[in-house]
C-alpha distance (Angstrom), angle and dihedral (degrees) to the residues before:
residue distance angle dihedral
X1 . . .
X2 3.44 . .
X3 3.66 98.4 .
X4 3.82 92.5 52.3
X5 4.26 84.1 44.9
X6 3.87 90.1 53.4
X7 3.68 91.8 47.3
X8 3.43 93.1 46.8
X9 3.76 86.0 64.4
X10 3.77 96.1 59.0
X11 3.73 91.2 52.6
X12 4.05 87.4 46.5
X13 4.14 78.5 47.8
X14 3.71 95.7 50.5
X15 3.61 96.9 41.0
X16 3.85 96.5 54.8
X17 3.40 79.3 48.3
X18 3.47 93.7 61.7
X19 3.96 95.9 44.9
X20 3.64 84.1 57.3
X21 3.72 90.3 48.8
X22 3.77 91.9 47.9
X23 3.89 99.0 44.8
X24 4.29 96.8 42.7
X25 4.10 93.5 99.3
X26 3.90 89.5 55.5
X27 4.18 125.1 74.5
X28 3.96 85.5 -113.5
X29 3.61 88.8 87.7
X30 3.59 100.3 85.3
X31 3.61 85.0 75.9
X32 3.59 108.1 17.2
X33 4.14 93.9 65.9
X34 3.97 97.4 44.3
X35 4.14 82.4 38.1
X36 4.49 81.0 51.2
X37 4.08 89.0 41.7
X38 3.64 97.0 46.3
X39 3.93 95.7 39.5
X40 3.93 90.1 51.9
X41 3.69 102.4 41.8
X42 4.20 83.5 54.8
X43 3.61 83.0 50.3
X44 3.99 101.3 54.3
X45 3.82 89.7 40.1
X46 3.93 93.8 50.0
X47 4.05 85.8 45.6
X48 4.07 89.4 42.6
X49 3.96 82.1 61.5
X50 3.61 95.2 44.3
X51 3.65 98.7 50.8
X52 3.89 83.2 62.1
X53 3.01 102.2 51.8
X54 4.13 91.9 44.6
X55 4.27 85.2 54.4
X56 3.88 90.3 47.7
X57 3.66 88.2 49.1
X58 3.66 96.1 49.9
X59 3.87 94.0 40.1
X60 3.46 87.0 54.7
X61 3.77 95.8 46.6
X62 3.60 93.7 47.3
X63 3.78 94.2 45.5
X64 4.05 90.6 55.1
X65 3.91 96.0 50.5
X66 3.93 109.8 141.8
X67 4.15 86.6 -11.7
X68 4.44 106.9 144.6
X69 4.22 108.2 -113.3
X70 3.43 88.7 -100.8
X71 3.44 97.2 64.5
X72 3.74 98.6 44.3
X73 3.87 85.6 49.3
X74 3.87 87.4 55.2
X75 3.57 94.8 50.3
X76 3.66 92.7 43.7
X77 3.85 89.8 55.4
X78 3.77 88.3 43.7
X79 3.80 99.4 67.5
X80 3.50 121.6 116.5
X81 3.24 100.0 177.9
X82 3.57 128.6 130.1
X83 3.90 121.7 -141.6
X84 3.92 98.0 173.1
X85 4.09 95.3 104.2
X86 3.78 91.6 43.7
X87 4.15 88.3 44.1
X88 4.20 84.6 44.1
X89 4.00 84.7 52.5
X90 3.53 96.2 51.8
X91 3.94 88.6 46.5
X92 3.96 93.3 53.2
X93 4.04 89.8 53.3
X94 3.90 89.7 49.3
X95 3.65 88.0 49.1
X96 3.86 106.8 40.9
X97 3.78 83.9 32.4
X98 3.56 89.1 61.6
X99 3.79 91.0 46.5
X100 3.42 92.9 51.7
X101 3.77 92.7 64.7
X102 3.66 99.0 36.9
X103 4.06 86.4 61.5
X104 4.11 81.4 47.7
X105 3.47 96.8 45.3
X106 4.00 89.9 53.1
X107 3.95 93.7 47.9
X108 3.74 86.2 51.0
X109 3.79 94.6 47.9
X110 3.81 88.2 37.5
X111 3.56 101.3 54.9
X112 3.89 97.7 27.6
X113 3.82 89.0 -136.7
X114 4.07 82.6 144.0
X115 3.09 142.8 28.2
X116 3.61 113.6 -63.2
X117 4.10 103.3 -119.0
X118 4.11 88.0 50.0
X119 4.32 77.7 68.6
X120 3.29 91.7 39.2
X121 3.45 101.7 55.0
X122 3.80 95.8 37.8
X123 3.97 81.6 55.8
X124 3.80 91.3 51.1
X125 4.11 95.3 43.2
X126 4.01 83.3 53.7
X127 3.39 103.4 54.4
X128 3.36 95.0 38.6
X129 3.82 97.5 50.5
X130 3.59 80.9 47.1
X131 3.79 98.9 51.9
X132 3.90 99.7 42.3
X133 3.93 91.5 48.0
X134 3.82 95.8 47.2
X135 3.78 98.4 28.9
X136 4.11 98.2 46.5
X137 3.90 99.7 16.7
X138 3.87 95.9 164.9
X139 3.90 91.6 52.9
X140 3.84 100.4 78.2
X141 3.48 99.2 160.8
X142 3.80 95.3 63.4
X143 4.27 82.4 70.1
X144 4.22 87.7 72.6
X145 3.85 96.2 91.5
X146 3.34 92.1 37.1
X147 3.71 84.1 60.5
X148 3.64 100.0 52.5
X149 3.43 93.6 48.9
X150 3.61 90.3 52.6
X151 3.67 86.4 57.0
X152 4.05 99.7 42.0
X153 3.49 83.1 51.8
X154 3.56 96.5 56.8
X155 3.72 91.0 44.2
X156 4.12 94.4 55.3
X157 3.90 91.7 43.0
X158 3.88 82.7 55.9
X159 3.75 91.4 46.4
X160 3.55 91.1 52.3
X161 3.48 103.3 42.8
X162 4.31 88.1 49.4
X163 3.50 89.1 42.7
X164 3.67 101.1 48.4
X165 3.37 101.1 36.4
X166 3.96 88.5 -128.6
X167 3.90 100.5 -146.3
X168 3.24 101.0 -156.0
């Protein structure tokens, strides 16, 4: 899952990419591109700690192949091995991921270069991204819809903007 998670976060990378590309000939790109730059550096930082936690997953998983209970309970105990700056990293790209596309969302509503809700909801994903990391930092898990909204989000601004033909 992890590989398909972290290469879901290129494609999120290279499609705010492209919204940035798409919108640069119009005055919403005084806060579209630091909304794109913000949005994506969250991104790679959130994957950065994500990809270490998928190779200390499978190391670990690899390493306890065909071991008895007891020993992988022993070896569980036995770690030492301190995740809080890798959990820290993948709090600062939530965060400043979620910044990144609440700047967006209000250069889209601002300028009305899309449809209103695609603001809206970028708006809504950033503060709440924002809100759950800062307000309940120890309860990671709560981030998951956040995430797939992030990505449906994505997806339907990219619907519109193939569908429409957004001139920009």
């Amino acid at each position: 899952m992890y590989r398909i998670h972290l290469f879901g976060v290129v494609v999120a990378v290279a499609a705010l990419v492209t919204l940035g590309t798409v919108l640069t000939n119009t005055p919403a790109r005084i806060l579209i591109w630091p909304g794109v730059a913000v949005a994506i550096i969250g991104l790679m930082v959130g994957a950065a700690g994500s990809a270490f936690y998928y190779h200390f997953g499978a190391w670990g998983a690899l390493d306890m192949n065909g071991k008895s209970a007891e020993a992988i309970q022993a070896f569980v105990v036995s770690l030492k091995i301190s995740t809080e700056y890798v959990t820290c990293l993948v709090r600062f790209g939530r965060v400043f991921g979620g910044f990144g596309l609440l700047v967006l969302g209000v250069g889209l509503l601002v300028w009305k270069v899309l449809p209103s809700w695609a603001g809206a909801v970028a708006v809504i994903i950033g503060v709440v991204a924002m809100a759950l990391t800062m307000g309940l930092p120890d309860d990671l898990d709560l981030y998951l819809p956040v995430f797939h909204l992030y990505a449906l989000w994505l997806a339907g601004v990219g619907c519109v903007i193939l569908k429409s033909g957004v001139r920009i």
